[in-house]
N, C-alpha and C positions, 0 to 999 in steps of 0.2 A: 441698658441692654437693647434699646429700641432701633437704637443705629449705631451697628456695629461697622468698624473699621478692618475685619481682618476675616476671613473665610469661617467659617463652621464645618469643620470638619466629620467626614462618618465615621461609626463605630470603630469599622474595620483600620480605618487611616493611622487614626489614636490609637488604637493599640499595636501596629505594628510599630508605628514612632516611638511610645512608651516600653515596648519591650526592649526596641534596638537602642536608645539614646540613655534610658534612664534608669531601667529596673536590670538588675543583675542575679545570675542564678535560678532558685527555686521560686525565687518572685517575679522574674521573666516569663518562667513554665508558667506557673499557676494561673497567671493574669489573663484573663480571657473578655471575648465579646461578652459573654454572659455576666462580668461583672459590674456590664453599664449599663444595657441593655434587658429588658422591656424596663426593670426597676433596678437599678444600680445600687448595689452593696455598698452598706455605711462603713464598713470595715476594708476592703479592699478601696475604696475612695480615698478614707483619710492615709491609709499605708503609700499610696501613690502619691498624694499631696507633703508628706513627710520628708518622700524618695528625693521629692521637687526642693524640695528645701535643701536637702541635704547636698543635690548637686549645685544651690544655687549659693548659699550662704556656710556651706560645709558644717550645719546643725544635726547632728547625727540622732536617729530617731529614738534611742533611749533616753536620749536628754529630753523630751518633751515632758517625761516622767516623772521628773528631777523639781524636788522645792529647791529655790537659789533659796543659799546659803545669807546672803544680805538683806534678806525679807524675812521680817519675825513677822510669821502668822499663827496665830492661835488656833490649838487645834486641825497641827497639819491632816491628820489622819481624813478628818472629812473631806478634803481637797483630792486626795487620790484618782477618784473617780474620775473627775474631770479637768484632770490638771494638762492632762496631753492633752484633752480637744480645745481648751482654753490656749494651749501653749500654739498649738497648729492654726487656730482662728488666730488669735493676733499676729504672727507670724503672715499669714494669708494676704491678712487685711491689707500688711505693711505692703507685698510684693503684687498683689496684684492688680493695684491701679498702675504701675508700671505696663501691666501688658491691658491696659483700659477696659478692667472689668472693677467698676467704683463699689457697687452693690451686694458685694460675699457678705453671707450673713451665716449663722450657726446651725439655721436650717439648709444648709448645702454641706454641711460635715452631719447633720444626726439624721437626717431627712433629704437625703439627696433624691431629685428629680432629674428626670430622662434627661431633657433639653436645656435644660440649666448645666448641668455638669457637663455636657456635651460643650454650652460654648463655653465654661469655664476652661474645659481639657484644650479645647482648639485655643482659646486666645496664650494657655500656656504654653503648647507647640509652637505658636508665629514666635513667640517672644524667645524659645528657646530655638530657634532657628535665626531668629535676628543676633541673640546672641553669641550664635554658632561663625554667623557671619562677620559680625564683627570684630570677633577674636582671633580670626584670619586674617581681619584687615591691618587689627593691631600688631599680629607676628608678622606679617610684609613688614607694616613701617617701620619697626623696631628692627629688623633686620637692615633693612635698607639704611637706617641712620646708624648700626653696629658699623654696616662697607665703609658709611661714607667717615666713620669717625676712624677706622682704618687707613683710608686713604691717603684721611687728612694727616693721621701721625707718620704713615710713607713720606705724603709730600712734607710733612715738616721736614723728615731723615733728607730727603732728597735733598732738598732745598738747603739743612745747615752745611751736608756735603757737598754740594758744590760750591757755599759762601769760601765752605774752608781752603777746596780747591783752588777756587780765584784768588784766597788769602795766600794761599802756598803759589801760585801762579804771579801774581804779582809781586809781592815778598822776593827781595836777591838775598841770600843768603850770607853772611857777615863775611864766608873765605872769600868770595866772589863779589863782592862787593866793589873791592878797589881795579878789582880789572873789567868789570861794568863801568867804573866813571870814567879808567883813561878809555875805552871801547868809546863812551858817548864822549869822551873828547875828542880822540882820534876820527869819530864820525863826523861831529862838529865841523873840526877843519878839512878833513876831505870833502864834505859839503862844501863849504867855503871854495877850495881850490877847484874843485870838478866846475861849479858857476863861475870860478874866473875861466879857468881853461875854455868853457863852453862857449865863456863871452869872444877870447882871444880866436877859438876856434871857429869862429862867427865871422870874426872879423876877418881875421885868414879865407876863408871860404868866400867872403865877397869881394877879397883883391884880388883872390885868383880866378875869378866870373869873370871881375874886369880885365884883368891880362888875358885870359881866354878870349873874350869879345877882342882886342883889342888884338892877337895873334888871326884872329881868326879874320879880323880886317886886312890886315897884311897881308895875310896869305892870299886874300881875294884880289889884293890890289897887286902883288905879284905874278898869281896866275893871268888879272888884267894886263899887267905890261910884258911876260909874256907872247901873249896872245897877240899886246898891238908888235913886238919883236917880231913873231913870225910872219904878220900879215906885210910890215915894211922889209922883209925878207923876201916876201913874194912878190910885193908891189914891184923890187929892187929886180929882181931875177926878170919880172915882163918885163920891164921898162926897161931892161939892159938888150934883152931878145927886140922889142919892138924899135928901138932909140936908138942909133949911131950917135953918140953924144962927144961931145970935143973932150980932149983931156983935163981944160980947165974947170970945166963943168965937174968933171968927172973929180976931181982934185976936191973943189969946193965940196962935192956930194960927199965923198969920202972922207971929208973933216967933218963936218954935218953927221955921218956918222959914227965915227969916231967918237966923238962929241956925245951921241949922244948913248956910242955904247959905253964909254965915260960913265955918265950918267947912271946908266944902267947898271955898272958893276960898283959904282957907289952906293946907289940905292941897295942891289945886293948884299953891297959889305956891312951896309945900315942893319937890314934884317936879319945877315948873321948874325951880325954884335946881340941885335935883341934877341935872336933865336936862341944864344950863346944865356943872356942876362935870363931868357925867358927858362934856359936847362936849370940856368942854378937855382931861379926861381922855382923850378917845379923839384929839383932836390932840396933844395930847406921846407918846399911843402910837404915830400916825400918825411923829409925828418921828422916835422911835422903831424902831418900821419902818424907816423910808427908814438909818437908820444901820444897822441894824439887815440892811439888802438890802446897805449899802456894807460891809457887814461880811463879809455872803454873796456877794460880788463878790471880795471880799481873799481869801475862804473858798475860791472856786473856785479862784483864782489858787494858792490855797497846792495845794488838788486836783491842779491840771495838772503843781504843779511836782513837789508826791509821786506824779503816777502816771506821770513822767516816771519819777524815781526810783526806782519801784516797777518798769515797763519795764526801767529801768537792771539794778535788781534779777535782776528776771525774766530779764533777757537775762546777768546773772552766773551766775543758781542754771542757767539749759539750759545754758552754757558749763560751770558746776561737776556737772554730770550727765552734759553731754557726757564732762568728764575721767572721772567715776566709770566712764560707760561704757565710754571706752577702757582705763581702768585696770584693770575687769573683763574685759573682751576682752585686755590685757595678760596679768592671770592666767591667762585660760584658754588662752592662747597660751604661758603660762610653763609651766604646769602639763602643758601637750601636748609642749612642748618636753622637762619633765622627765620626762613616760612615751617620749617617744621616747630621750630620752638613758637612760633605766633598759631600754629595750628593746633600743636601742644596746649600752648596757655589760652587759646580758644576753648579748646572740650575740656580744660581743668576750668577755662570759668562755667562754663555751662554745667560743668558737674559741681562744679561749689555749690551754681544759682539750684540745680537738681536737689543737692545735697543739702542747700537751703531750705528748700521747700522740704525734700523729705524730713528736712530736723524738724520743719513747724508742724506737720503733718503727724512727725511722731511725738513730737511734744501734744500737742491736742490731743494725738489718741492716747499718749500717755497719759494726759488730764482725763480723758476719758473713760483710759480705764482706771486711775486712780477715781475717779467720782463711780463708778461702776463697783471698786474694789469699797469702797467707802459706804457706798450701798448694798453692797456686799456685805461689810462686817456691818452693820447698822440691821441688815434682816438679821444675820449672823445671833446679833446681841438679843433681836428682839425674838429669835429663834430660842435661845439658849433662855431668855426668860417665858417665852411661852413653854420651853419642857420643864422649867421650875415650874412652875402654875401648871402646868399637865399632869407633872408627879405631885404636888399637892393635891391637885384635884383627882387626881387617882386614890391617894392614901384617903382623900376625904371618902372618894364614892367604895374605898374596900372598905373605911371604918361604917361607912352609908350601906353597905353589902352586911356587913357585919351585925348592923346593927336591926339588918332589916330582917335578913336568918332569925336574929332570936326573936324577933317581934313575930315573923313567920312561924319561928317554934311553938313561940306562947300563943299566938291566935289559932297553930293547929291543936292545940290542948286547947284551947276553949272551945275550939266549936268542934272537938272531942266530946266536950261536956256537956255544950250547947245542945248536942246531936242525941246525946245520952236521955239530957233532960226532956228534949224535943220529943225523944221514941217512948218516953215512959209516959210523958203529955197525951201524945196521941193515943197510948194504945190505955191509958186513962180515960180520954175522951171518947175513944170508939167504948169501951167499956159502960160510960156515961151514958153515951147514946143508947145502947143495946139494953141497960136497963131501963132508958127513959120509953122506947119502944117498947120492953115487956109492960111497964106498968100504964104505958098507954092503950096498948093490946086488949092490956085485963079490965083499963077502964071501962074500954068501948065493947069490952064482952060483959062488964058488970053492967051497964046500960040498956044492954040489948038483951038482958035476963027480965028487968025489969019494965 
């Protein structure tokens, strides 16, 4: 008790704690500062220690009373007396090195002192307040591992329902079956055909680039001879205005040009014809086209039905991310489960190692109090034979009383007798004397005659 670990509480403290926490009723009223304070009541003390008990191990205070039923002791009656303070001191002993008070002794239940019961009172207030606390801590975690084992059976529900989902999601159903495979056949070859067509429509698209470049060369080489047509128009018209030219000249010029509007209207009938090759050409791309738009018609249809698909998809991968994420919230609900169950089997080994020590602890004190109970009946016996030899020696010292009375009788009749003889002795004697003085008297008068 020299170095304590936990406060010393005042008078006042302790009984307000003990009224409110522990004592109930008329034993709440009653209990006062006065029953610790200047000199604390052995009887209010031990009802308080009883109270302790009773909220701590639910030993309810008339059982302290009580001989067990599995203990032959001889002689229950003489045990009454102290069989409750016996029962509350072991009891004591057992709980209160838990709150680190080693030293209870049975002069703290018969003989209780100020400051003794004082830190007794206070180290069982810390300890009934630590246990106040930690049975708050215990109903948190137990609560919190109730949610989480809640959770964990939602997310199982969750989790088989959408496995089942994806099973009915994916699963074609047997009517629907045969018009799913011609569906994926029929997709099949319009894939197939859509990448020919794309191919052919590729290819079409770069012979009509080429014809395009190559109209579009023409045209430029048209507009060029045009252009040089109207400049040798103009050149034609000066040089007619400037030139008086002979008729031969004029003849030759006029074959020259002739020649070479010839030429010219050749070269024109050339880029009809291809104008003409180049219409048809852009009507079978126009045809072309239009299959080509029916193609991208089929193309969309095939679109709607892959991004039906793709949906389909997309609504498996959030359902298979859903699972992921339940399944990660699974973890980490496995993973809390197994720090609590490692936390769990932490304070259950710590209370085994507790519950270790407490068995050796009450084994010894069991030994203890068995060699205490053993000493016990051993005074017991040697009790029961000193009141044999008591009551012998009583019968001896009544027949010793007895015997002494009549010797008392008879020696008061003798020295009755004694006393008798003695008064007749003396007054014999005084008689003796009284004559021995007359005849001495008359001697010494007969003397003094003569």
């Amino acid at each position: 008790m020299a170095e304590l670990t936990f406060p010393v509480y005042s008078a006042d403290a302790l009984v307000n704690f003990f009224r409110a926490e522990v004592l109930t009723g008329q034993e709440a009223k009653q209990f006062g500062k006065s029953d610790l304070i200047p000199v604390p009541k052995p009887e209010s003390i031990q009802a308080l220690y009883m109270r302790v008990l009773h909220l701590l191990y639910r030993f309810r205070p008339e059982l302290h009373s009580m001989v067990p039923l599995l203990v032959n002791i001889a002689n229950p009656q003489y045990h009454e007396a102290t069989l409750a303070i016996t029962s509350v001191f072991m009891l004591m002993r057992k709980f209160l090195p838990i709150g680190l008070v080693h030293d209870f002794s049975l002069s703290d239940l018969l003989v209780p002192k100020k400051q003794r019961t004082l830190t007794i009172l206070s180290a069982i207030m810390n300890y009934l307040h630590f246990r106040k606390l930690r049975m708050v801590m215990v109903h948190e975690k137990t609560s919190k591992l109730r949610a989480g084992r809640d959770r964990l059976q939602a997310l199982h529900k969750g989790i088989s329902e959408a496995q089942k989902k994806i099973e009915t999601l994916n699963t074609i159903p047997p009517e629907q079956q045969v018009e799913a495979d011609e569906l994926a056949a029929s997709l099949s070859e319009l894939q197939t055909t859509a990448t020919h067509k794309f191919q052919e429509s590729n290819v079409t698209n770069e012979v009509i680039a080429e014809l395009k470049t190559k109209i579009a060369e023409k045209t430029q080489k048209l507009t060029q001879v045009k252009v040089d047509v109207s400049n040798l128009k103009e050149d034609v018209s000066k040089l007619r205005s400037q030139i008086v030219q002979s008729p031969e000249e004029l003849k030759s010029q006029m074959e020259r040009m002739r020649e070479n509007v010839k030429t010219i209207k050749c070269t024109i009938e050339d880029t009809d014809g291809r104008v003409v090759e180049l219409q048809s050409m852009m009507q079978s791309v126009t045809h072309t086209e239009a299959k080509l738009q029916q193609m991208f018609n089929l193309l969309q249809d095939l679109e709607s039905s892959m991004t039906n698909s793709k949906q389909r998809e997309q609504e498996h991968q959030e359902l298979t991310a859903q699972y992921e994420k339940k399944l990660k919230e699974l973890k980490n609900l496995c993973s809390e489960e197994g720090q609590l169950k490692r936390t769990l089997g932490m304070k259950l080994d710590k209370e085994s190692k507790l519950n270790i020590r407490r068995q050796k602890k009450k084994e010894m004190k069991e030994q203890h109090a068995q060699e205490v109970l053993g000493e016990y009946n051993q005074i017991h016996q040697k009790r029961e034979e000193m009141a044999d030899k008591i009551q012998e020696i009583s019968s001896e010292t009544q027949q010793l009383k007895a015997k002494i009375r009549s010797l008392r009788d008879v020696c008061s009749k003798e020295t009755k007798k004694a006393q008798a003889l003695y008064d007749k002795l003396s007054t014999s004697m005084d008689a003796m004397h009284r004559r021995i003085d007359v005849q001495t008297a008359n001697v010494k008068q007969g003397l003094g005659k003569k």
